[in-house]
N, CA, C and O of each residue as an XYZ file, in Angstrom:
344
protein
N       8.080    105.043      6.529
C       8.874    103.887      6.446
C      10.345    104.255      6.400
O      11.125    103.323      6.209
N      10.868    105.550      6.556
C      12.299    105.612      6.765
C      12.579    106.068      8.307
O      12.017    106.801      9.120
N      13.490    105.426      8.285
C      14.489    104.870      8.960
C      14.362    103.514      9.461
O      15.287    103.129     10.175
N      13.337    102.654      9.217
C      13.328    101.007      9.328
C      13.875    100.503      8.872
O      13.916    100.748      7.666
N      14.705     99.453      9.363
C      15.135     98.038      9.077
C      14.326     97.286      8.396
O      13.473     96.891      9.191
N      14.043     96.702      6.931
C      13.964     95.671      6.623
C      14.082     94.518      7.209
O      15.186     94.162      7.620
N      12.887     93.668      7.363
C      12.990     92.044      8.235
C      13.409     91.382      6.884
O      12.718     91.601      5.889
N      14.641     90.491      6.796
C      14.715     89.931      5.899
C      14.338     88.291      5.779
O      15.223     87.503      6.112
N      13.328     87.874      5.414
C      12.961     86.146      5.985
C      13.707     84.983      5.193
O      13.774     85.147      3.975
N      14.276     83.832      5.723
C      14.967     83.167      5.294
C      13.930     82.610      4.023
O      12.701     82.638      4.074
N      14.737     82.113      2.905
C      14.321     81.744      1.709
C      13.510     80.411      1.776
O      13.752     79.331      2.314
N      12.674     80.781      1.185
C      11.697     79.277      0.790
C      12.088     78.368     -0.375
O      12.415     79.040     -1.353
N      12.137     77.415     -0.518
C      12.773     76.327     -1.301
C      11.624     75.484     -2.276
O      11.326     74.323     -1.992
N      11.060     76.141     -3.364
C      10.251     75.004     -4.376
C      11.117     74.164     -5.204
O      11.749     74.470     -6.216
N      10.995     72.638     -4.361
C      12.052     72.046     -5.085
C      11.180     70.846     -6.239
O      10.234     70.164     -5.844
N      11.572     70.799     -7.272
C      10.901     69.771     -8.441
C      11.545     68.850     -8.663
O      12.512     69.133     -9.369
N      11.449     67.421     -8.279
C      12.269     66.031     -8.059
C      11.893     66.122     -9.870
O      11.037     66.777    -10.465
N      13.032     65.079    -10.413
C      12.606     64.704    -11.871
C      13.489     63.201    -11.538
O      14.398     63.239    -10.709
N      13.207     62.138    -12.117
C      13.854     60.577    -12.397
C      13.987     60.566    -13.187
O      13.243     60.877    -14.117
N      15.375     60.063    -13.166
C      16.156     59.267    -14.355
C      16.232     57.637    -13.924
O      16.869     57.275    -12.935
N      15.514     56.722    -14.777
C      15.441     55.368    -14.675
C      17.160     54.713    -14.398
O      17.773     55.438    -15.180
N      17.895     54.079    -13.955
C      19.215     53.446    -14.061
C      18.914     51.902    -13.589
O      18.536     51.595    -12.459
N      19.164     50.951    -14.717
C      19.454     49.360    -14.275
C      19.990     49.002    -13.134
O      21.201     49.172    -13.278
N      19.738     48.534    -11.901
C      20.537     47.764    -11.436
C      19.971     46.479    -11.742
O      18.751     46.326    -11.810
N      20.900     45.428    -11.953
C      20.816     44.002    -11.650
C      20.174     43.487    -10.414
O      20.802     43.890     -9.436
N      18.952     42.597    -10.026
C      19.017     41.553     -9.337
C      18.500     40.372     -9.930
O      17.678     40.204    -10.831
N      19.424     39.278     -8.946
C      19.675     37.943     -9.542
C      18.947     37.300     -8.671
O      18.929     37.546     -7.464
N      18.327     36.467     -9.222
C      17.012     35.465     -8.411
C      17.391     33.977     -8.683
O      16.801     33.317     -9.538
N      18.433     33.464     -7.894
C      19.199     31.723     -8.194
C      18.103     31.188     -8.209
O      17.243     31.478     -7.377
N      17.918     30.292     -9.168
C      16.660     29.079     -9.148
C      17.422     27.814     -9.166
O      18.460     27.853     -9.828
N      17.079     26.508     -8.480
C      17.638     25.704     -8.233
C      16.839     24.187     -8.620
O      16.203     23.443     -7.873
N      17.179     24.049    -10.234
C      16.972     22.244    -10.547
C      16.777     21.105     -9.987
O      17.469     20.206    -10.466
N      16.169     20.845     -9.246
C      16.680     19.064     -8.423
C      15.551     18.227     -9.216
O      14.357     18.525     -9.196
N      16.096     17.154     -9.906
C      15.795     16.062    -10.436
C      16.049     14.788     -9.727
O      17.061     14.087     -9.748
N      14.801     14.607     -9.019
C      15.107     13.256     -7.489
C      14.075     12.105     -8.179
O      12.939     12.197     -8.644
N      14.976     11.026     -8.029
C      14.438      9.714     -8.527
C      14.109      9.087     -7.459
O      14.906      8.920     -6.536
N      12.598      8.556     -7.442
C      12.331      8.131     -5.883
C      12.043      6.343     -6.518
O      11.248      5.921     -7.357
N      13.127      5.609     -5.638
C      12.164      4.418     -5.719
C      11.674      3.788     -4.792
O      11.951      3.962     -3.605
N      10.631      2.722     -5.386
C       9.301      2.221     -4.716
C       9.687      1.190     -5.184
O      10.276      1.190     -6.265
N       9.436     -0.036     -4.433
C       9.333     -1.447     -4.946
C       8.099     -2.158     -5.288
O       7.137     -2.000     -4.536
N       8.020     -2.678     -5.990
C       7.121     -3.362     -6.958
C       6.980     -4.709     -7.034
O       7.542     -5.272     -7.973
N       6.331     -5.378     -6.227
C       6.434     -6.787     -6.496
C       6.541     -7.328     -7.715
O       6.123     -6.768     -8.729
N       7.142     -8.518     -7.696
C       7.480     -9.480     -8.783
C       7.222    -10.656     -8.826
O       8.169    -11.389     -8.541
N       6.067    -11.249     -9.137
C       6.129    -12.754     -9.268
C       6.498    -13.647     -9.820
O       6.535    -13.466    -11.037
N       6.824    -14.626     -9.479
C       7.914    -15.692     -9.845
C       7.557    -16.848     -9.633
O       7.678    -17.151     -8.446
N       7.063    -17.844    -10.439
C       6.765    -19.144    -10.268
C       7.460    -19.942    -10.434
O       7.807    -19.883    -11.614
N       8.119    -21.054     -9.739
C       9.172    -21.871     -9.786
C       8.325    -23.458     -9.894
O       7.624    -23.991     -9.034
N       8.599    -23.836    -10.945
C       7.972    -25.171    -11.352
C       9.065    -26.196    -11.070
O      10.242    -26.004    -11.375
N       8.557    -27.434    -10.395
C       8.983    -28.504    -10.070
C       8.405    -29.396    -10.636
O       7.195    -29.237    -10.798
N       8.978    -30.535    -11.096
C       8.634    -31.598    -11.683
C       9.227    -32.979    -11.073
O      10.445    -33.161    -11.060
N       8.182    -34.091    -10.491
C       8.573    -34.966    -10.062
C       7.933    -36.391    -10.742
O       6.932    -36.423    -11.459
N       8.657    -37.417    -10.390
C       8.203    -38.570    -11.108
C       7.832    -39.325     -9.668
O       8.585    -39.345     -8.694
N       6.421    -39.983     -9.745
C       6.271    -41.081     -8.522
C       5.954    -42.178     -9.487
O       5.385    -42.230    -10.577
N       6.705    -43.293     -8.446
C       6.833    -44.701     -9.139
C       5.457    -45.275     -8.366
O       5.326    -44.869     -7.211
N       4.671    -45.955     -8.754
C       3.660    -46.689     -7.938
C       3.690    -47.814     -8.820
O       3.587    -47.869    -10.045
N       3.945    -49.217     -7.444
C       4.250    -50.155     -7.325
C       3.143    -51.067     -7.035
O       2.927    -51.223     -5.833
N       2.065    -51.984     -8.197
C       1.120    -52.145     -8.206
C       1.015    -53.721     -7.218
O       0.119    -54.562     -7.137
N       2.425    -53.610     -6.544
C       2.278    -55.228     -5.907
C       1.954    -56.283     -6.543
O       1.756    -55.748     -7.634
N       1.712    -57.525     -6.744
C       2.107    -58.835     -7.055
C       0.413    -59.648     -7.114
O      -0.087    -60.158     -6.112
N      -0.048    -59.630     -8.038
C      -1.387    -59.940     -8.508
C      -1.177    -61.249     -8.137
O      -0.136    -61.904     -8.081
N      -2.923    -61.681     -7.763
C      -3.430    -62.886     -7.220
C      -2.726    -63.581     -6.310
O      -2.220    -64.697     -6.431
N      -2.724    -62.476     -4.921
C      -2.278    -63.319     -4.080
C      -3.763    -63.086     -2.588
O      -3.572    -63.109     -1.372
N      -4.695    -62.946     -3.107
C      -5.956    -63.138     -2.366
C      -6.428    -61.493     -1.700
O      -7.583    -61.343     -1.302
N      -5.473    -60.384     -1.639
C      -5.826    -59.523     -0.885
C      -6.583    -58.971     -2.487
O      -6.278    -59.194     -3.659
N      -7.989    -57.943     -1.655
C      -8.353    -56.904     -2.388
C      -7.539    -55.767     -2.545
O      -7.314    -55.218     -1.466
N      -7.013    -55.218     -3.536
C      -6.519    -54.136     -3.793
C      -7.226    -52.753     -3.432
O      -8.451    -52.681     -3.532
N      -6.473    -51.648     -3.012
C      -7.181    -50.678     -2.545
C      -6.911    -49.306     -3.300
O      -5.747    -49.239     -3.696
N      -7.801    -48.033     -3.645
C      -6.950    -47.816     -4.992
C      -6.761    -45.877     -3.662
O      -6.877    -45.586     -2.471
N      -6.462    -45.243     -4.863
C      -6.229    -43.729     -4.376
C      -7.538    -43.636     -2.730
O      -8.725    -43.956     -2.658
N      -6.846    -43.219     -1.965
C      -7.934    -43.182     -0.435
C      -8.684    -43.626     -0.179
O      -9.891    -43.411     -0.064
N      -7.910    -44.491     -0.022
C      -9.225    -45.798      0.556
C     -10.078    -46.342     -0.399
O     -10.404    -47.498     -0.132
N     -10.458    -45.973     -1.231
C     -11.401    -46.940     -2.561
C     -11.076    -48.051     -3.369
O     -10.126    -48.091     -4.151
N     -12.065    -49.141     -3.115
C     -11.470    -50.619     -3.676
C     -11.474    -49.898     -5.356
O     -11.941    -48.932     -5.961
N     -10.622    -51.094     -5.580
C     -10.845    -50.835     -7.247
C     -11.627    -52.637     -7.711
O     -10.976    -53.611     -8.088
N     -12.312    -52.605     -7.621
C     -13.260    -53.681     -8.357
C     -12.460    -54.559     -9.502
O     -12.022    -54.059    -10.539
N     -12.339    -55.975     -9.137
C     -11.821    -57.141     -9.854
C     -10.265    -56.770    -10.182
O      -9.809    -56.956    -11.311
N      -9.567    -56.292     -9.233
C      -8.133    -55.981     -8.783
C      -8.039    -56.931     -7.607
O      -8.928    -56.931     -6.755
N      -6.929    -57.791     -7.525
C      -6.460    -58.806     -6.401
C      -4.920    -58.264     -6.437
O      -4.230    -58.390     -7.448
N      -4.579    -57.823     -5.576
C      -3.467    -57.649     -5.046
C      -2.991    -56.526     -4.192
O      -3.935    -55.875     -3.744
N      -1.615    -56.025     -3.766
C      -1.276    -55.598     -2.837
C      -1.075    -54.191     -3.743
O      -0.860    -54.206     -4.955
N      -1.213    -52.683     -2.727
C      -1.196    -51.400     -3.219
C      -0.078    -51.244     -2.533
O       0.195    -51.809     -1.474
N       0.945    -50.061     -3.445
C       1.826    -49.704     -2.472
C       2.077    -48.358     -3.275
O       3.104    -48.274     -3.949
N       1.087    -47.193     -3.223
C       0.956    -46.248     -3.373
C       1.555    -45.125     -2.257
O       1.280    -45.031     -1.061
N       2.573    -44.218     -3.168
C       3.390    -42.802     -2.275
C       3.002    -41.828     -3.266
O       3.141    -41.725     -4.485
N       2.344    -40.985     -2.127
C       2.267    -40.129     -2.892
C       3.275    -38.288     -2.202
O       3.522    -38.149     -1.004
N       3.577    -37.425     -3.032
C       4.464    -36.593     -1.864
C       3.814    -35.154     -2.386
O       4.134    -34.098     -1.841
């Protein structure tokens, strides 16, 4: 082995990773919406009317039979009907 050159081979590298934990921040925006939906709802409403009818029993004993609500005599009534009704 003398007078040889030595082959010298480039170096091999055992490398051992180790972690160190470090915070970063991330921010995750969450976004509130409070939406009022409306719907309509019926409402009933009764509107009362009040009316007065005058009925005008015509002028007794003048020979006609009296005639009462649609068409129906009214029995031992003599006179004229003058019934409105609305």
């Amino acid at each position: 082995m003398h007078g040889c050159k030595p082959i010298c081979c480039p170096p091999q590298y055992c490398v051992r990773d180790f972690y160190t934990q470090r915070m970063v921040p991330v921010i995750h925006p969450i976004v509130n919406i409070n939406r009022q939906n409306i719907i309509d709802v019926p409402q009933h409403i009764y509107q009362q009317t009040t009316r007065t009818v005058v009925v005008d029993q015509g002028f007794a004993g003048q020979g006609v039979q009296g005639q009462g609500f649609l068409g129906q005599g009214v029995q031992g009534y003599q006179g004229y009907t003058n019934r409105l009704f609305y």
